[in-house]
N, CA, C and O atoms as a Tripos MOL2 file, in Angstrom:
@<TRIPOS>MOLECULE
protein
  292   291    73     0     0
PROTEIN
NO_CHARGES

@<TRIPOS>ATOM
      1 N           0.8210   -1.1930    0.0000 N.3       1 UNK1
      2 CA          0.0000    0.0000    0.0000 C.3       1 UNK1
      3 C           0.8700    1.2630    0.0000 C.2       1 UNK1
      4 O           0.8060    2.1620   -0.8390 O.2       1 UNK1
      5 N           1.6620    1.2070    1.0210 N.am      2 UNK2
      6 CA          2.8970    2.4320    0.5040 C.3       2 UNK2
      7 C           3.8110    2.4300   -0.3880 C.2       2 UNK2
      8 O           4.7510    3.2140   -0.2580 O.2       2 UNK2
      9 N           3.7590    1.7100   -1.2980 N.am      3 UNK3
     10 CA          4.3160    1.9790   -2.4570 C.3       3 UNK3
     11 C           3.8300    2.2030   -3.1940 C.2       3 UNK3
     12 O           4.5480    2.4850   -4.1530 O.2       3 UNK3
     13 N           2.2580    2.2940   -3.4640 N.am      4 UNK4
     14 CA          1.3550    2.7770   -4.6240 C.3       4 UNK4
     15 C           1.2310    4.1140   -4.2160 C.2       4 UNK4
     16 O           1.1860    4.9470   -5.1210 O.2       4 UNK4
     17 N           1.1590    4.5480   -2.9290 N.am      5 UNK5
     18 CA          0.8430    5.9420   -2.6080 C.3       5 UNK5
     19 C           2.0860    6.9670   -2.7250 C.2       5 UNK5
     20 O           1.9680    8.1880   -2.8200 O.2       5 UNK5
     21 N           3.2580    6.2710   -2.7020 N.am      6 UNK6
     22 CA          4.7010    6.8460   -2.8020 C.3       6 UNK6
     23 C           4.6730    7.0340   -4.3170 C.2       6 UNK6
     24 O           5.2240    8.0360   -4.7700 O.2       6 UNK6
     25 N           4.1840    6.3160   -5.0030 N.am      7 UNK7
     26 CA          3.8490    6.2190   -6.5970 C.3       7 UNK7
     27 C           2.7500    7.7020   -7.2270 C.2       7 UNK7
     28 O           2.8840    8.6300   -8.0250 O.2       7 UNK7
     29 N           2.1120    7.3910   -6.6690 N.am      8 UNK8
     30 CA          1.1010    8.0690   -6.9870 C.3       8 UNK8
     31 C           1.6970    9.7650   -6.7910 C.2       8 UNK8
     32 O           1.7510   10.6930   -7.5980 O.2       8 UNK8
     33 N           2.0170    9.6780   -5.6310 N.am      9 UNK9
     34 CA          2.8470   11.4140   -4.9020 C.3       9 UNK9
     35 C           3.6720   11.4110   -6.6180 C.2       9 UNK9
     36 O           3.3600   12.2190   -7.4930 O.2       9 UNK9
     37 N           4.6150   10.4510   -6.7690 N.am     10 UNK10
     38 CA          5.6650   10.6440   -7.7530 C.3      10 UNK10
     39 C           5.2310   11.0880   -9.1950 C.2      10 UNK10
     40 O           5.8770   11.7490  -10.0090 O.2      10 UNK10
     41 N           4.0420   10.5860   -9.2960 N.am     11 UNK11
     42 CA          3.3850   10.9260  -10.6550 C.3      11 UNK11
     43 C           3.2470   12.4610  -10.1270 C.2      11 UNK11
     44 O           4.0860   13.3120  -10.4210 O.2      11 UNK11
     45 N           1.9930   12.7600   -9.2390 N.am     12 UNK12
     46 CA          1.6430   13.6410   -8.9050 C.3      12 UNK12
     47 C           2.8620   15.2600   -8.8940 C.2      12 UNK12
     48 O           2.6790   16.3250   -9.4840 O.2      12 UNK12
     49 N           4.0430   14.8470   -7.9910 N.am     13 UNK13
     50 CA          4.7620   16.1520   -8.2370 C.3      13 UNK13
     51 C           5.4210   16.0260   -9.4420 C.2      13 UNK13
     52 O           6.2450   16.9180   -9.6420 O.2      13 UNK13
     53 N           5.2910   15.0380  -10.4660 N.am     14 UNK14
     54 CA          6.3000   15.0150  -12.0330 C.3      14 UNK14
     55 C           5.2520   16.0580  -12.4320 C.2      14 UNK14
     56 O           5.6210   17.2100  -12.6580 O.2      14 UNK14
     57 N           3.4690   15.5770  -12.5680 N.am     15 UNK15
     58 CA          2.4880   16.4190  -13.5900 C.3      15 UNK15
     59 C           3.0370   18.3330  -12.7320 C.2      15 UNK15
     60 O           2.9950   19.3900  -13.3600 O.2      15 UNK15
     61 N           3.4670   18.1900  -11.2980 N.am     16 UNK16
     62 CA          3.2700   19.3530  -11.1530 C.3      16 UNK16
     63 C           4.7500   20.5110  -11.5750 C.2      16 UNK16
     64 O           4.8850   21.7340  -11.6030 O.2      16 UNK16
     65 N           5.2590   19.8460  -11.7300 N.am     17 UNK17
     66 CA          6.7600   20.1700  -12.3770 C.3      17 UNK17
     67 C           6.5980   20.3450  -13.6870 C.2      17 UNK17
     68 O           7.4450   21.0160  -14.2760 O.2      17 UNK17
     69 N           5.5740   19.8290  -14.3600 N.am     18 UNK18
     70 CA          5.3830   19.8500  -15.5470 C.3      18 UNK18
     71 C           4.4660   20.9550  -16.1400 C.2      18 UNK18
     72 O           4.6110   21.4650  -17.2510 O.2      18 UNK18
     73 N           3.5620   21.2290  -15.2920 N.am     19 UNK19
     74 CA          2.9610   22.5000  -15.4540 C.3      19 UNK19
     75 C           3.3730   23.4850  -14.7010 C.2      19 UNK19
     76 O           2.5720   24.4150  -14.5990 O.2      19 UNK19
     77 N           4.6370   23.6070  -13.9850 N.am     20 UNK20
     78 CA          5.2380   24.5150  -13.6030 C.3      20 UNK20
     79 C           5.9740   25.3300  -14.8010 C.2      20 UNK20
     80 O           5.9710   26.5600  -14.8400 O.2      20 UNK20
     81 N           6.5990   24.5190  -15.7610 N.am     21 UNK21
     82 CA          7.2490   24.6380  -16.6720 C.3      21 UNK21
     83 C           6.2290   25.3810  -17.8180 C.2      21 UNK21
     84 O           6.2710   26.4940  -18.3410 O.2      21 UNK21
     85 N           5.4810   24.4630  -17.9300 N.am     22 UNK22
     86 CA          4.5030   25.5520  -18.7650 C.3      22 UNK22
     87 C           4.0860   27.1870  -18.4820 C.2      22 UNK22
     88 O           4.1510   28.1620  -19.2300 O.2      22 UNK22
     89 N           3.7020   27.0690  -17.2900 N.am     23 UNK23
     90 CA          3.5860   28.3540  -16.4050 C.3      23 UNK23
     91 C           5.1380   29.3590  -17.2460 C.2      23 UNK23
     92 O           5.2360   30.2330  -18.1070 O.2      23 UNK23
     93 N           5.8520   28.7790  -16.5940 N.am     24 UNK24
     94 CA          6.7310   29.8200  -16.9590 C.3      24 UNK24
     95 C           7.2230   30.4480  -18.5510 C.2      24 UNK24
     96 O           7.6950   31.5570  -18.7980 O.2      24 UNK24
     97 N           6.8600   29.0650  -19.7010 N.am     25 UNK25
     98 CA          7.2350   29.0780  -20.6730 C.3      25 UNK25
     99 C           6.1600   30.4270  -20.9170 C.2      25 UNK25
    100 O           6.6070   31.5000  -21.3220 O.2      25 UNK25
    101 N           4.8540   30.2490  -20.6500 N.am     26 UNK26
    102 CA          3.7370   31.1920  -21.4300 C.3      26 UNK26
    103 C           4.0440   32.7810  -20.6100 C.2      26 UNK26
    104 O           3.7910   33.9430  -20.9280 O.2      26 UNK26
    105 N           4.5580   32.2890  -19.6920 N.am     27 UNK27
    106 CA          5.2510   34.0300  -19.3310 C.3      27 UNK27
    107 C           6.0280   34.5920  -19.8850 C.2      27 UNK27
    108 O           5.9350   35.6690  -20.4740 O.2      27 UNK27
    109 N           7.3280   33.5690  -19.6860 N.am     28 UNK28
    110 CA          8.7670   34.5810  -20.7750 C.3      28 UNK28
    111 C           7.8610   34.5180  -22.5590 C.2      28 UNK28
    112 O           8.1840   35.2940  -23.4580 O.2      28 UNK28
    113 N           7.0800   33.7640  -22.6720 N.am     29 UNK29
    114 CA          6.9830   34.4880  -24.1310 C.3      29 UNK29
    115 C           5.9530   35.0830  -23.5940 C.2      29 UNK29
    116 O           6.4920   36.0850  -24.0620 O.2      29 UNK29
    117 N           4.9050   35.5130  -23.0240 N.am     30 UNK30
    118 CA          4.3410   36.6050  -23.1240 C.3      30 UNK30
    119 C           4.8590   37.7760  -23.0000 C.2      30 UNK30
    120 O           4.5100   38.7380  -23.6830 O.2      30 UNK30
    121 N           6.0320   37.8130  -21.8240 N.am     31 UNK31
    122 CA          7.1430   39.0310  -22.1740 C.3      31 UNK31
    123 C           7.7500   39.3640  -22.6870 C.2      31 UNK31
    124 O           8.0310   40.5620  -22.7360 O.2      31 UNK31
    125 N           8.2480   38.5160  -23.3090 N.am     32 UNK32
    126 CA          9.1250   38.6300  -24.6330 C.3      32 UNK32
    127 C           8.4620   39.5340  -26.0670 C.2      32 UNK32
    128 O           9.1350   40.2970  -26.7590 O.2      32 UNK32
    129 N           7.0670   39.2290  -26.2650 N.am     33 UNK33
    130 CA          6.5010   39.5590  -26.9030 C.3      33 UNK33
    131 C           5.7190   41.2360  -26.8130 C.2      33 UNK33
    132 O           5.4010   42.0470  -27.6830 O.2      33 UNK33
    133 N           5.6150   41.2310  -25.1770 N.am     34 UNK34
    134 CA          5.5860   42.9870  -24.8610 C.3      34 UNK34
    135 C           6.5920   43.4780  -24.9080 C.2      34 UNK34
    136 O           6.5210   44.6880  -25.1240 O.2      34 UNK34
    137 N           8.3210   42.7790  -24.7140 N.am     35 UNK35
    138 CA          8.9790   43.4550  -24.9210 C.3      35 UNK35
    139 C           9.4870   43.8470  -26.1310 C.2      35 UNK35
    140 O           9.9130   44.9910  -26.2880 O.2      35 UNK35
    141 N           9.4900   43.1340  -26.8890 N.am     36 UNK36
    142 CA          9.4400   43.3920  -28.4980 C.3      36 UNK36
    143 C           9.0010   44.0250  -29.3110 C.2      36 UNK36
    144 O           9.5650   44.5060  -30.2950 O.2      36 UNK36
    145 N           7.4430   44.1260  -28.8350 N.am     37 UNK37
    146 CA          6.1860   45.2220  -29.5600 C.3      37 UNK37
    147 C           6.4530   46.6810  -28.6040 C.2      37 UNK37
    148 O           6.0970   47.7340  -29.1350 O.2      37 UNK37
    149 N           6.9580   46.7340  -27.4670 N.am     38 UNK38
    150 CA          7.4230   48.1280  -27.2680 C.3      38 UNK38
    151 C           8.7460   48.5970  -27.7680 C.2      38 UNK38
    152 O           9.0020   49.8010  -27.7350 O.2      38 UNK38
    153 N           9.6650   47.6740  -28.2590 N.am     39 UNK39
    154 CA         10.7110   48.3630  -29.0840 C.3      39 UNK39
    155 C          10.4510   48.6700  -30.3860 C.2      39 UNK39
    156 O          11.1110   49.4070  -31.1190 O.2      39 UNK39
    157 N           9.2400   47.9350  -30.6890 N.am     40 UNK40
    158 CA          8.8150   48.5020  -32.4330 C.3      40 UNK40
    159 C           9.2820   47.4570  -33.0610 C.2      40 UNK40
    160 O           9.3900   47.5050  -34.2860 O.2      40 UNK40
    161 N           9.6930   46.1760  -32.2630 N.am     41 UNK41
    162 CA         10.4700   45.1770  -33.4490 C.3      41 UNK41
    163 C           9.0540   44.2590  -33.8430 C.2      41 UNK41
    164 O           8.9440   43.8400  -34.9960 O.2      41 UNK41
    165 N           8.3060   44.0580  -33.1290 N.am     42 UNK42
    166 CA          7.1920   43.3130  -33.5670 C.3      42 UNK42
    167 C           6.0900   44.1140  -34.1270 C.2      42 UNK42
    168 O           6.0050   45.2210  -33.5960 O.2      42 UNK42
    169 N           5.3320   43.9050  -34.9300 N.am     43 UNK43
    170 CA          4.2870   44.3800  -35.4850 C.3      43 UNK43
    171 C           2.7350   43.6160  -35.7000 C.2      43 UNK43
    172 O           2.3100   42.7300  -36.4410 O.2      43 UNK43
    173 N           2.1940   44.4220  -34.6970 N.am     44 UNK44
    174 CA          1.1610   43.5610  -34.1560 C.3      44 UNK44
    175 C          -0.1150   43.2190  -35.4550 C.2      44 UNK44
    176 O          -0.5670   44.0950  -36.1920 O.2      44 UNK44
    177 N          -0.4410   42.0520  -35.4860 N.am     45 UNK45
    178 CA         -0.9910   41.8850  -37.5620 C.3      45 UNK45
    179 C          -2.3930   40.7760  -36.3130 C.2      45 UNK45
    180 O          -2.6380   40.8150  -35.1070 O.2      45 UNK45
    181 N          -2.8710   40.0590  -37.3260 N.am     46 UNK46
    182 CA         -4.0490   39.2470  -36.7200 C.3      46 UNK46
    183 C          -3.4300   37.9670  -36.3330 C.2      46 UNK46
    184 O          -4.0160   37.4460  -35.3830 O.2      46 UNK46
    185 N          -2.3770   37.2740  -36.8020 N.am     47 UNK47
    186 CA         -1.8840   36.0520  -36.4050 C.3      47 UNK47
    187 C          -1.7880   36.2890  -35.1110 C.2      47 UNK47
    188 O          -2.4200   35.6450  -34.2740 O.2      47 UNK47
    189 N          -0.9580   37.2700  -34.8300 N.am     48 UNK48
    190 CA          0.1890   37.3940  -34.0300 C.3      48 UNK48
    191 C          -1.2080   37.9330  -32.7430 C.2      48 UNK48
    192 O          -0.9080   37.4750  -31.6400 O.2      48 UNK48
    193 N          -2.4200   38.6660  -32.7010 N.am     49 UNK49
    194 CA         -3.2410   38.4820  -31.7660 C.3      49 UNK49
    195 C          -3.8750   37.3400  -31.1030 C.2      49 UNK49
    196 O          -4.0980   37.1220  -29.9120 O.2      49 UNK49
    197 N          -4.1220   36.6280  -32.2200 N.am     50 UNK50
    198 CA         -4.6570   35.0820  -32.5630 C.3      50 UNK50
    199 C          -3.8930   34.1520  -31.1420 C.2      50 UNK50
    200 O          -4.2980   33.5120  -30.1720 O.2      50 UNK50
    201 N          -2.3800   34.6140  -31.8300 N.am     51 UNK51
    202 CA         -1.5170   33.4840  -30.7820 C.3      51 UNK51
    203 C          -1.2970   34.0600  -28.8320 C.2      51 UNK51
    204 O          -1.2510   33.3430  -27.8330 O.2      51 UNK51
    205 N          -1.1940   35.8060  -28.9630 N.am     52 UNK52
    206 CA         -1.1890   36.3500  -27.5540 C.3      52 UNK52
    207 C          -2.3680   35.6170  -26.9690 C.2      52 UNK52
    208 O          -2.1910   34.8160  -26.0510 O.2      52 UNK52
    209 N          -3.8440   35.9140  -27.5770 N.am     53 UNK53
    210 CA         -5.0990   35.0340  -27.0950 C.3      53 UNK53
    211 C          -5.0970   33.6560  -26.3320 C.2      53 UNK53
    212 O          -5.6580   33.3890  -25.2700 O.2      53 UNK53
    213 N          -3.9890   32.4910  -27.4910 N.am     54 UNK54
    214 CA         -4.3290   31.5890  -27.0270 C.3      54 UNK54
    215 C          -2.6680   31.3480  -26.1350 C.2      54 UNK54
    216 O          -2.2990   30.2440  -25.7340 O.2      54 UNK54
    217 N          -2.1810   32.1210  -26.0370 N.am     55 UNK55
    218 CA         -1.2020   32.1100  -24.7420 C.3      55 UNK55
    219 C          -1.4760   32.5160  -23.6980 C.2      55 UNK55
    220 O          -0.9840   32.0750  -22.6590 O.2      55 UNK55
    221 N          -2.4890   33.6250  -23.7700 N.am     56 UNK56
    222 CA         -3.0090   33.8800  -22.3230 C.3      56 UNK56
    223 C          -4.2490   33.1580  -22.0620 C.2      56 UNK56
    224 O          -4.3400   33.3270  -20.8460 O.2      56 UNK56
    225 N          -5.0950   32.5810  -22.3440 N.am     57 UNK57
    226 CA         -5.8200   31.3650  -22.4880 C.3      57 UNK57
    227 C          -4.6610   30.1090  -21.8220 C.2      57 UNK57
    228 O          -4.8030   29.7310  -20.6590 O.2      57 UNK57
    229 N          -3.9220   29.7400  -22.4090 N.am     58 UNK58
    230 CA         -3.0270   28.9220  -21.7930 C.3      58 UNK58
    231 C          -2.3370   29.1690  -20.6080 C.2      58 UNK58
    232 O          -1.9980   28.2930  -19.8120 O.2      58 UNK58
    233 N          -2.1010   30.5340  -20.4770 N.am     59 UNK59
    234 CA         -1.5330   31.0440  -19.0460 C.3      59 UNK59
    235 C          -2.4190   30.6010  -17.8590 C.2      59 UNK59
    236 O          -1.9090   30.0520  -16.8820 O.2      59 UNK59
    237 N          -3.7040   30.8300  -17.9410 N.am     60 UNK60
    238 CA         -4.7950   31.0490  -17.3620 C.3      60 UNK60
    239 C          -5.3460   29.4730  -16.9530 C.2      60 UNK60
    240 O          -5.8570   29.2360  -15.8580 O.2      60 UNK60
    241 N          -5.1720   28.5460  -17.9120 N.am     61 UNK61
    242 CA         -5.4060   26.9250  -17.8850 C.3      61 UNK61
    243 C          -4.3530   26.2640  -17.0760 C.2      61 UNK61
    244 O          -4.6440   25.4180  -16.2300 O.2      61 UNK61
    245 N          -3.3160   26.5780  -17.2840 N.am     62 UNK62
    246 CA         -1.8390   26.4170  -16.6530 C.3      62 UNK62
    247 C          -2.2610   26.2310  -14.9460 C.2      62 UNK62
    248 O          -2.4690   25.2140  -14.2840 O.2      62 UNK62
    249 N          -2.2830   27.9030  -14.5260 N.am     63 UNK63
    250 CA         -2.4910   28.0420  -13.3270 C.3      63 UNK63
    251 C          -3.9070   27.3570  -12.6100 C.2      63 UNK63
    252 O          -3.7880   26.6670  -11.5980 O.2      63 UNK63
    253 N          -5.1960   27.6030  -13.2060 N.am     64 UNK64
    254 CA         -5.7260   26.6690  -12.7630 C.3      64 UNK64
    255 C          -5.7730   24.8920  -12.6630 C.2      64 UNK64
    256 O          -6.5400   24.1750  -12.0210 O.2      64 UNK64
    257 N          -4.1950   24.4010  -13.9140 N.am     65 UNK65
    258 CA         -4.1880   23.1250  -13.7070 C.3      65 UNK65
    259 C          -3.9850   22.7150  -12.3690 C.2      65 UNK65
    260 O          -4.4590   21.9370  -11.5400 O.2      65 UNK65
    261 N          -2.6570   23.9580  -12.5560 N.am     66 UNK66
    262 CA         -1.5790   23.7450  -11.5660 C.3      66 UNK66
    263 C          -2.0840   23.3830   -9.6490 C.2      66 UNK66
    264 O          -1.7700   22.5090   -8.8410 O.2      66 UNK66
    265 N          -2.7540   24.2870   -9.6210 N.am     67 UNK67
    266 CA         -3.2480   24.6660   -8.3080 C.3      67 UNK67
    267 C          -4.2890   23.5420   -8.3760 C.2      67 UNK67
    268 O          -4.8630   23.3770   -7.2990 O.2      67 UNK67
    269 N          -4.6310   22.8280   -9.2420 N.am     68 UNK68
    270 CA         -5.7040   21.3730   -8.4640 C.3      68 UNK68
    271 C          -4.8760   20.4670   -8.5070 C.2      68 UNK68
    272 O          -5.0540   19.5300   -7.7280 O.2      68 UNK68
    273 N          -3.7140   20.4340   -9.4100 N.am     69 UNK69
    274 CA         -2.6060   19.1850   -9.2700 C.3      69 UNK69
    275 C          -1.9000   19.3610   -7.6770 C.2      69 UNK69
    276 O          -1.4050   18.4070   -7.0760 O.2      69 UNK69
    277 N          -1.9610   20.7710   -7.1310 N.am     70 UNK70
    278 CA         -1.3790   20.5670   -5.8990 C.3      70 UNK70
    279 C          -2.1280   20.1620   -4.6670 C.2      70 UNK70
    280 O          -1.7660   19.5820   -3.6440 O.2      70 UNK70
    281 N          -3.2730   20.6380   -5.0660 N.am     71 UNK71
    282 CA         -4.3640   20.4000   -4.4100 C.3      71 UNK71
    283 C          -4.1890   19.2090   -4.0220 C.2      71 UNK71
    284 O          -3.6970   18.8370   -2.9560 O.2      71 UNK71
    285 N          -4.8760   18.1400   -5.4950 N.am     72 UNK72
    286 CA         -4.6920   16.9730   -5.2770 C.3      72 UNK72
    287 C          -3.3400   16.0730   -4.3730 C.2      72 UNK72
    288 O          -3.5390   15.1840   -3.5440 O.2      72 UNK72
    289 N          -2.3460   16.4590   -4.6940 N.am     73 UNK73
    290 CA         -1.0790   16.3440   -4.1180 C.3      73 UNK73
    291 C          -0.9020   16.3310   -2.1800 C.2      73 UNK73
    292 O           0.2110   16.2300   -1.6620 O.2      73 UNK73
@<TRIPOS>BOND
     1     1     2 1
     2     2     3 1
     3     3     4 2
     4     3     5 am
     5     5     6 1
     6     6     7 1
     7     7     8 2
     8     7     9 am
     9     9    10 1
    10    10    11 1
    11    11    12 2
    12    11    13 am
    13    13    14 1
    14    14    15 1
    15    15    16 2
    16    15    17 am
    17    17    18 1
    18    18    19 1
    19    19    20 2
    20    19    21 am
    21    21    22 1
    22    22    23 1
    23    23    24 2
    24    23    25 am
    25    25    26 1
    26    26    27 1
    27    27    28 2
    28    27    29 am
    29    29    30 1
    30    30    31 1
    31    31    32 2
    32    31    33 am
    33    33    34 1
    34    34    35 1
    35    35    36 2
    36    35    37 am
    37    37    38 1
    38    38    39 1
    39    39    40 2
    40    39    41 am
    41    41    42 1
    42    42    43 1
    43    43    44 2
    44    43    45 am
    45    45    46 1
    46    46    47 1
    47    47    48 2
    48    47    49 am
    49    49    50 1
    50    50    51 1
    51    51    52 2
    52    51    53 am
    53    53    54 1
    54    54    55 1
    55    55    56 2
    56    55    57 am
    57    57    58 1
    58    58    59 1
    59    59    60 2
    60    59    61 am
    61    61    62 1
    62    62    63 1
    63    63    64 2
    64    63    65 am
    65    65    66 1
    66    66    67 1
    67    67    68 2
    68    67    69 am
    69    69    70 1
    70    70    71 1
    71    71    72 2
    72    71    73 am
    73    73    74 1
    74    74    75 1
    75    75    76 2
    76    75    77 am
    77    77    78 1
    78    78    79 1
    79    79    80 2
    80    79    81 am
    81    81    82 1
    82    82    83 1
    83    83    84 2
    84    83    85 am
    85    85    86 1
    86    86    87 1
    87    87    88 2
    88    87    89 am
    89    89    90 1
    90    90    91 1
    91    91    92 2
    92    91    93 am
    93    93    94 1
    94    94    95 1
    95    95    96 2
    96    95    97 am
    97    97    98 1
    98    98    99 1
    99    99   100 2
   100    99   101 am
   101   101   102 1
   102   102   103 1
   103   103   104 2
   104   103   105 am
   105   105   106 1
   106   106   107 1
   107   107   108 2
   108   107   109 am
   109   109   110 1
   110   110   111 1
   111   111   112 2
   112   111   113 am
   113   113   114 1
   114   114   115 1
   115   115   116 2
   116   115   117 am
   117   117   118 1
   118   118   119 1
   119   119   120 2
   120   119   121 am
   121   121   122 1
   122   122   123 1
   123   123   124 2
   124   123   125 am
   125   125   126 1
   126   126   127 1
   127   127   128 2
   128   127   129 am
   129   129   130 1
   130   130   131 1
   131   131   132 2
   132   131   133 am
   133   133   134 1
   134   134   135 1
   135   135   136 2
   136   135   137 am
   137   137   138 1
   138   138   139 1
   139   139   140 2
   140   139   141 am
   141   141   142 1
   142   142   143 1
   143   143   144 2
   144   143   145 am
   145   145   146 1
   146   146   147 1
   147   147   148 2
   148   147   149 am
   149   149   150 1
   150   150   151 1
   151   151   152 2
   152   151   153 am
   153   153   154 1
   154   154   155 1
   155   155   156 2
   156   155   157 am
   157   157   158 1
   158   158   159 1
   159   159   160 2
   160   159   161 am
   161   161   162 1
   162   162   163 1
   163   163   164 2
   164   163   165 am
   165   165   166 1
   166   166   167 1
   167   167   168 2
   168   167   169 am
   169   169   170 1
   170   170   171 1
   171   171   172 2
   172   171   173 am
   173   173   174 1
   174   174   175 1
   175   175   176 2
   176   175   177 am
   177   177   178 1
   178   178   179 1
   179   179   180 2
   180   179   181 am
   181   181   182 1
   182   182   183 1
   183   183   184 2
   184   183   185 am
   185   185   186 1
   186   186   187 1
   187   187   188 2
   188   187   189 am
   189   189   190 1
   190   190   191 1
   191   191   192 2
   192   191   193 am
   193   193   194 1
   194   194   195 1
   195   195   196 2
   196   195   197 am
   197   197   198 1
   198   198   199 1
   199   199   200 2
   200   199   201 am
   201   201   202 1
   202   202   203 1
   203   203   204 2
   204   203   205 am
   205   205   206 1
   206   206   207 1
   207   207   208 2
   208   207   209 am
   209   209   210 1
   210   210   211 1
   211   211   212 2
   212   211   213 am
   213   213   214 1
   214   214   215 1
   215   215   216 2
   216   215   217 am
   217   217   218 1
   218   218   219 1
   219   219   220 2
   220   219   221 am
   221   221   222 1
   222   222   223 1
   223   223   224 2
   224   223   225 am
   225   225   226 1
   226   226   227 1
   227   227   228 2
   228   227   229 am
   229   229   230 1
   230   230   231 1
   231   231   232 2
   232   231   233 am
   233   233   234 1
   234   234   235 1
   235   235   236 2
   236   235   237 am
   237   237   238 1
   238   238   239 1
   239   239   240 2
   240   239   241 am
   241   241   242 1
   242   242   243 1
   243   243   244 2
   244   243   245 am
   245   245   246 1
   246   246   247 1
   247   247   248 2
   248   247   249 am
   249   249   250 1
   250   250   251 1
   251   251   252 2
   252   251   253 am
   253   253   254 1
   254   254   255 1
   255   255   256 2
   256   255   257 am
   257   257   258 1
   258   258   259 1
   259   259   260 2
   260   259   261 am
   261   261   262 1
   262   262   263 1
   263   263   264 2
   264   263   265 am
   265   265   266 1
   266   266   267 1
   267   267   268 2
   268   267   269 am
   269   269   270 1
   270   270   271 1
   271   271   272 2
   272   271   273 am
   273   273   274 1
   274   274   275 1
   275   275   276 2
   276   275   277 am
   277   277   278 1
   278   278   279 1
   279   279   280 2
   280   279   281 am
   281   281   282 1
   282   282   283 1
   283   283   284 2
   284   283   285 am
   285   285   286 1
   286   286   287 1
   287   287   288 2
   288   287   289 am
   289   289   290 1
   290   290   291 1
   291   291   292 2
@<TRIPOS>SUBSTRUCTURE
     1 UNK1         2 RESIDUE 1 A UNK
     2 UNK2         6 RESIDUE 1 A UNK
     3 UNK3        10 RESIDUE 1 A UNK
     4 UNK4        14 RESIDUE 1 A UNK
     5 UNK5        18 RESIDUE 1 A UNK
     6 UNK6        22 RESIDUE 1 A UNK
     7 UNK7        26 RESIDUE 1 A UNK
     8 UNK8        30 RESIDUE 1 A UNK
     9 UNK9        34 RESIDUE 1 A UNK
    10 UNK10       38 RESIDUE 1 A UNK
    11 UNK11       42 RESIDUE 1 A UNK
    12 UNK12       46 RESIDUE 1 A UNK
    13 UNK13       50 RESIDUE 1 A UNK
    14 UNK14       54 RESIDUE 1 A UNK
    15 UNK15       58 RESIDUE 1 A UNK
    16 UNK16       62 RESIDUE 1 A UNK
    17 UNK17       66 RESIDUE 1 A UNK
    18 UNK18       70 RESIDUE 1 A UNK
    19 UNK19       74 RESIDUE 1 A UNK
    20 UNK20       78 RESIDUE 1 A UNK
    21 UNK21       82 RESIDUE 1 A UNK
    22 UNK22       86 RESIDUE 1 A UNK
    23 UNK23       90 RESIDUE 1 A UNK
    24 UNK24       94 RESIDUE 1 A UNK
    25 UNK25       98 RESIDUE 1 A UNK
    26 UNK26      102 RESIDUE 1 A UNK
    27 UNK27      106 RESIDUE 1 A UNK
    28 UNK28      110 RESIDUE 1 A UNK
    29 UNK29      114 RESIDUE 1 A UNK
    30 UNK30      118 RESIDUE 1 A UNK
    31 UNK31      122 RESIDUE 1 A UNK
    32 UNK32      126 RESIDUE 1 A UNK
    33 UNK33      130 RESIDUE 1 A UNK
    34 UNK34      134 RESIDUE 1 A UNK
    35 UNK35      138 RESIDUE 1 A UNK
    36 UNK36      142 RESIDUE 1 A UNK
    37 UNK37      146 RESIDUE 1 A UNK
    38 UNK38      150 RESIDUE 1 A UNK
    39 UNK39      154 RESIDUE 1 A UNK
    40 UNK40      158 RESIDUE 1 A UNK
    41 UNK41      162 RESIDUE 1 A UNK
    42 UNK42      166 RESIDUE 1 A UNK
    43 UNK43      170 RESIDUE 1 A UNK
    44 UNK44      174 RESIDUE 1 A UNK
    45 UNK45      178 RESIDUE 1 A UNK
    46 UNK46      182 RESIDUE 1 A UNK
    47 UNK47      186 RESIDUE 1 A UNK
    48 UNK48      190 RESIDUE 1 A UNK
    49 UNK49      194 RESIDUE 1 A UNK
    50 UNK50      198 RESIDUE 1 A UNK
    51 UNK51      202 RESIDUE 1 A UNK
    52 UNK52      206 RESIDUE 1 A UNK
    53 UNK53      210 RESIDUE 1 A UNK
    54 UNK54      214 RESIDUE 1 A UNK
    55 UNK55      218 RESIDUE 1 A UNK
    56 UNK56      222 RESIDUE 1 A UNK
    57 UNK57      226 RESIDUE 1 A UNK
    58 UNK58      230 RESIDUE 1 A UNK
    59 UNK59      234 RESIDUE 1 A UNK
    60 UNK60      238 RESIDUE 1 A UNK
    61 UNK61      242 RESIDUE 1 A UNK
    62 UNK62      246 RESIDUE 1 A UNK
    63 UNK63      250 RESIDUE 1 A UNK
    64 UNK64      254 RESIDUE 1 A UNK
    65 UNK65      258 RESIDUE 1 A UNK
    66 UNK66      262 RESIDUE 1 A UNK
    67 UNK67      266 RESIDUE 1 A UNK
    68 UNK68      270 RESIDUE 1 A UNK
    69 UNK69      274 RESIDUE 1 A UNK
    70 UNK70      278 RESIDUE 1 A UNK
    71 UNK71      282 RESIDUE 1 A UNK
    72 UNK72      286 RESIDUE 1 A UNK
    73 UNK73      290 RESIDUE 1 A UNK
């Protein structure tokens, strides 16, 4: 029995390490991308809204994964 539950924890903090990582990925490019469009190097067109959308959409999924994976945890 304690080795399925030692198991289970192990899955449990890998998924949460794993959406930790995400977390951070959809930040540095969301900053990356304000920092870019305030130097004038990016030029904001419809793709390029399209994708901020579904990065902050993903930001937003991230953190609520995150926080029930710890939950659960």
């Amino acid at each position: 029995m304690k080795d399925i539950i030692f198991k289970q924890i192990d899955i449990l903090r890998d998924e949460v390490k794993w959406w930790r990582n995400m977390f951070l990925i959809t930040i540095s490019t969301l900053i990356g991308g304000i920092v870019s469009f305030s130097q004038n190097k990016l030029e904001l067109n419809f793709v390029e809204a399209i994708v901020g959308v579904f990065l902050i959409i993903g930001f937003i999924y991230s953190i609520l994964k995150l926080k029930l994976v710890q939950k659960e945890q």
